[in-house]
N, C-alpha and C positions, 0 to 999 in steps of 0.2 A: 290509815296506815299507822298513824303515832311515830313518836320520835324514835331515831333509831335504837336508842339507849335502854327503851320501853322494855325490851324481853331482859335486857343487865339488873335493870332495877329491880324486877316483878324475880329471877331468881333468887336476889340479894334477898328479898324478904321472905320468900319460898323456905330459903335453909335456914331465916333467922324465928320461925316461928315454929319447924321443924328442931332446932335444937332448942326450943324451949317450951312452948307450950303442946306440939306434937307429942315429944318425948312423954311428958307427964301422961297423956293419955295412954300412948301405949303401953306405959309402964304400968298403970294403975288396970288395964283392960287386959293384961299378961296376954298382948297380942304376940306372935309366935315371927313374924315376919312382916317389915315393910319395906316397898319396895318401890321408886317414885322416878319417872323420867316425863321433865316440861310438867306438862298438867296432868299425868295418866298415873295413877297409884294401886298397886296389888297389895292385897293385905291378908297376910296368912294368918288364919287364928281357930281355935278348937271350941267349938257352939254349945259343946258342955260346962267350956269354963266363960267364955266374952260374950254380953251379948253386944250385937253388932250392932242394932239398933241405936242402942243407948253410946255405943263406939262414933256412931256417923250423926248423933246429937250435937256430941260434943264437939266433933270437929266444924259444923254448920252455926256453933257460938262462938269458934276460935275470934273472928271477924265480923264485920256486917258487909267488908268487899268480895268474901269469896264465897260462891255458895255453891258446896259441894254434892255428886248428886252420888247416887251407890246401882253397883250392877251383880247381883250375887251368881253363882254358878249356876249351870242348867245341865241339865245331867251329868254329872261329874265333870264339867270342864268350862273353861270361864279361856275369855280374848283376853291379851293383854298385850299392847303393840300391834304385831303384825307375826304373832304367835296367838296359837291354840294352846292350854296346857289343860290336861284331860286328865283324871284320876281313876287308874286302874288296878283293880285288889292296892295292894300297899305300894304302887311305884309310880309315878310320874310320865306320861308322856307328851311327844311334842308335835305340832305338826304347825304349816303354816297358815295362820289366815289373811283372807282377803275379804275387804268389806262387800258387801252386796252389791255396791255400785262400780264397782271394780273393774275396767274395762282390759280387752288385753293388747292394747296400744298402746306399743313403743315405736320411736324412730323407725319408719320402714326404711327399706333394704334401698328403695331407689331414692329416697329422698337424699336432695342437696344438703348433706351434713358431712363433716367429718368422721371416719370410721371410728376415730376414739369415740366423740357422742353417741353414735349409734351403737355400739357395742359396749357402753357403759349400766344401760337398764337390763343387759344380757348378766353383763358380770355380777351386779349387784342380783339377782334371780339366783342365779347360779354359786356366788357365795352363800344365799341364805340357805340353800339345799345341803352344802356340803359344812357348815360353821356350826348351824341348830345340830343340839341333839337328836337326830332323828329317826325312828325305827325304821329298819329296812322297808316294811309297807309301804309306811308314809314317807320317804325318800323315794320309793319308787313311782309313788304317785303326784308327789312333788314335778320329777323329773318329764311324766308324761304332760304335767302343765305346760311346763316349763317349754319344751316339745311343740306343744299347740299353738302358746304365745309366739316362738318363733317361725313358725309356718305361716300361721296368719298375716306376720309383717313380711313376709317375702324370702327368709334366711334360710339357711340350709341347715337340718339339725344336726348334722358334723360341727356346728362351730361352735355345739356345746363342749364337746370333749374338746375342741384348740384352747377355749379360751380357760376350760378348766384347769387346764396343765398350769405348774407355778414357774414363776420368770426365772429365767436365771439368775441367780449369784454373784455375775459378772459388778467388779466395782465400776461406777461409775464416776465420771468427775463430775466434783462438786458444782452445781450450779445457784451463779448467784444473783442474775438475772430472770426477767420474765421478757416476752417479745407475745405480744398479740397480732392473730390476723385473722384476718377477715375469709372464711371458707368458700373459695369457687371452683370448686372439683376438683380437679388432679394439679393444676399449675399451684398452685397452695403449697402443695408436696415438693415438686421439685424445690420450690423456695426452701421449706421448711427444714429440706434433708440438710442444708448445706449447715444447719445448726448442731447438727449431731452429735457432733465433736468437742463444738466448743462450750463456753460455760455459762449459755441463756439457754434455758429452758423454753417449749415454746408449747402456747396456748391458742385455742380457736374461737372462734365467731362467728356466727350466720348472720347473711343478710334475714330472710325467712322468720322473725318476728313477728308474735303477735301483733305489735302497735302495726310492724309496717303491712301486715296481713290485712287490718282491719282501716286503714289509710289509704282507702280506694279514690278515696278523690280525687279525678286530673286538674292538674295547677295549668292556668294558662300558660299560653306560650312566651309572651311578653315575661311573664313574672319571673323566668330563670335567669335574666340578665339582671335581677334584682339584689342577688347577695353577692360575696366576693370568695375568690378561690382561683384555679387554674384554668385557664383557655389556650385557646390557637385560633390563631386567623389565618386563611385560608386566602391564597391571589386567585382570582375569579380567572385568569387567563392563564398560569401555567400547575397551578394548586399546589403550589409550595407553598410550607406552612411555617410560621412563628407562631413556637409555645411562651406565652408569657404569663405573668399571675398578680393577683390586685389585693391589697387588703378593703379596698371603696368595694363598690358595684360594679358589675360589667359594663351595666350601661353610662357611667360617670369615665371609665377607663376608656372604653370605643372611642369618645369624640378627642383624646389623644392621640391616637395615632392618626387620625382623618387630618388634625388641623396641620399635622408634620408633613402628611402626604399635602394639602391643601396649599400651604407654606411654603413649601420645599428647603423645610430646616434642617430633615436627616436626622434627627434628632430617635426619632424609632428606627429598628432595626426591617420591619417590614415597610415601613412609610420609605426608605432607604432603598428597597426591594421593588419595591413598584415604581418607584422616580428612576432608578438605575435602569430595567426594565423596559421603561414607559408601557408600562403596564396600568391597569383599572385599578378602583378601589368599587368597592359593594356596602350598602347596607346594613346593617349590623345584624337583621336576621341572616343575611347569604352567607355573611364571613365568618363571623365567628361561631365559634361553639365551646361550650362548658366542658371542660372536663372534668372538673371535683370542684365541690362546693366544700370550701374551709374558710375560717378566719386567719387570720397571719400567725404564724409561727414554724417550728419547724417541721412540721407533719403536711405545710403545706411547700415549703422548700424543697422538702424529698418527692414532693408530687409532682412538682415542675420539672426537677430535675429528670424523674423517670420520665415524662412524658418528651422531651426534651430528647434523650437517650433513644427511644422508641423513634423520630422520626429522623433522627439523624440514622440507625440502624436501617428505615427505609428510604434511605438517601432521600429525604422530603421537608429538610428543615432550612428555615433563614437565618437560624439563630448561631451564633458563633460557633463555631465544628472544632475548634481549640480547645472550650471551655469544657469538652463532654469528655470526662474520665473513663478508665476504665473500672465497668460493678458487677461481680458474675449474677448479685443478684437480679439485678434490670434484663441483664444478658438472658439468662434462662426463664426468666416471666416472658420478656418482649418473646423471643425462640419460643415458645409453648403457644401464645398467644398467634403469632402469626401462622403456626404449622395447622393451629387447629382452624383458624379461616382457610388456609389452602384446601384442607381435606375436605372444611364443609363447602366447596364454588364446587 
């Protein structure tokens, strides 16, 4: 992959060899037009006065690092990008290309994405038809692609002309935050909406990843009480729960709360719950359970908290009913989350 800096540096030299030794070539070769984005270069020039040849010589002596190759027209019309430019009687025309390998898979319509992602490779389609110069034919032939690609993923080809239409004008306020999250169908949304107004912009995530695609291996059972993050433990006789959270392992944090129940120090809030009780304790596969794997900081404080919130909202927590504020966020995730288990029993 190389350093990040790699594609910084490799421009830096790009334009410095471009205003100096490029230059002289073109100048001295009275090439007519050049034309250069990253690595990809058009070069306009008239074959009675430059030869080209002798043009793509000199540019393969510029260096011994870069070695340039040449692609001349083929019937009046030469790629360049992800354009066609074609030479007809004396005018220029345009149309789009796509390479051969070109498949027409975008985001389908039911996949676990956010609708910004999946109607983002629509827009970018759909801008390139209407921004290129392009002749009624080939705009209209564009648009039948265009047409095809969105059938195939599932969409409705009305959603060419919604998403063509331009945003409104409406000002907005200035936003000077970011908020990332993580996309799980519609509860996402309800969260997200409550941003609207205010001045964090908000951005998404899949779980749905290649690495995690290709990460099929099950990890033992044992091994998830192995890092540190949020849990609850569970009373084996009336399953009221304490959420609590560790920067150790699970399994280093369990034999605390046993030796308090063991003790009868009171020292835990669930060890406290089961002595008060006389109630059991269970083994650390029966009682406990992971709920988020993090390292300490505050990404794992907002986790306890929520989880915390969630079982006090289903009146099933040990943990102090004092400490839990009120967050409409928690409020409307836990409310979504629990509606949507009702409807699926």
């Amino acid at each position: 992959m190389g350093a990040p800096t790699s594609s910084i540096f490799s421009e830096v030299f790009l334009q410095h060899i471009e205003s100096t030794a490029v230059f002289e070539i073109l100048v001295q070769n009275r090439i007519i037009g050049h034309f250069r984005y990253v690595d990809d270069i058009l070069i306009v020039y008239n074959d009675s006065i430059t030869n080209m040849h002798d043009v793509f010589d000199s540019f393969n002596n510029l260096t011994h690092n870069i070695n340039f190759t040449m692609e001349k027209e083929t019937d009046n019309s030469i790629n360049f990008l992800d354009v066609t430019i074609r030479k007809e009687h004396d005018t220029l025309t345009f149309n789009i290309y796509r390479k051969p390998t070109t498949t027409d898979s975008i985001i389908p319509r039911d996949s676990c994405h956010p609708q910004e992602h999946k109607h983002a490779a629509i827009r970018h389609l759909i801008n390139g038809m209407n921004t290129y110069n392009l002749n009624a034919a080939n705009k209209d032939e564009e648009k039948h692609i265009i047409e095809h690609i969105i059938s195939e993923n599932k969409y409705d080809i009305s959603l060419i002309e919604k998403l063509a239409k331009t945003k409104n004008n409406e000002k907005q306020p200035p936003r000077t935050k970011w908020a990332k999250f993580t996309y799980v169908v519609k509860e996402t949304k309800f969260i997200t909406k409550l941003f609207k107004d205010s001045p964090i912009k908000v951005t998404f995530t899949t779980r749905n990843t290649i690495k995690k695609l290709l990460s099929t291996k099950p990890r033992p059972v044992q091994e998830q009480f192995d890092s540190s993050g949020v849990y609850h433990l569970s009373c084996p006789d009336c399953h009221m729960k304490y959420v609590g959270q560790t920067g150790r392992s699970f399994r280093i944090r369990f034999p605390g709360h046993f030796r308090d129940y063991k003790y009868n120090t009171n020292k835990s809030k669930f060890a406290q719950h089961l002595l008060d009780n006389k109630h059991s304790i269970g083994p650390i596969e029966d009682i406990m359970k992971v709920l988020y794997k993090k390292n300490k900081g505050k990404l794992m404080d907002t986790m306890e908290r929520y989880f915390i919130y969630k079982e006090t909202y289903m009146n099933n927590q040990i943990n102090d009913k004092n400490t839990v504020k009120p967050n409409i966020i928690f409020k409307t995730l836990v409310h979504e989350n629990t509606s949507r288990a009702r409807t699926a029993e």
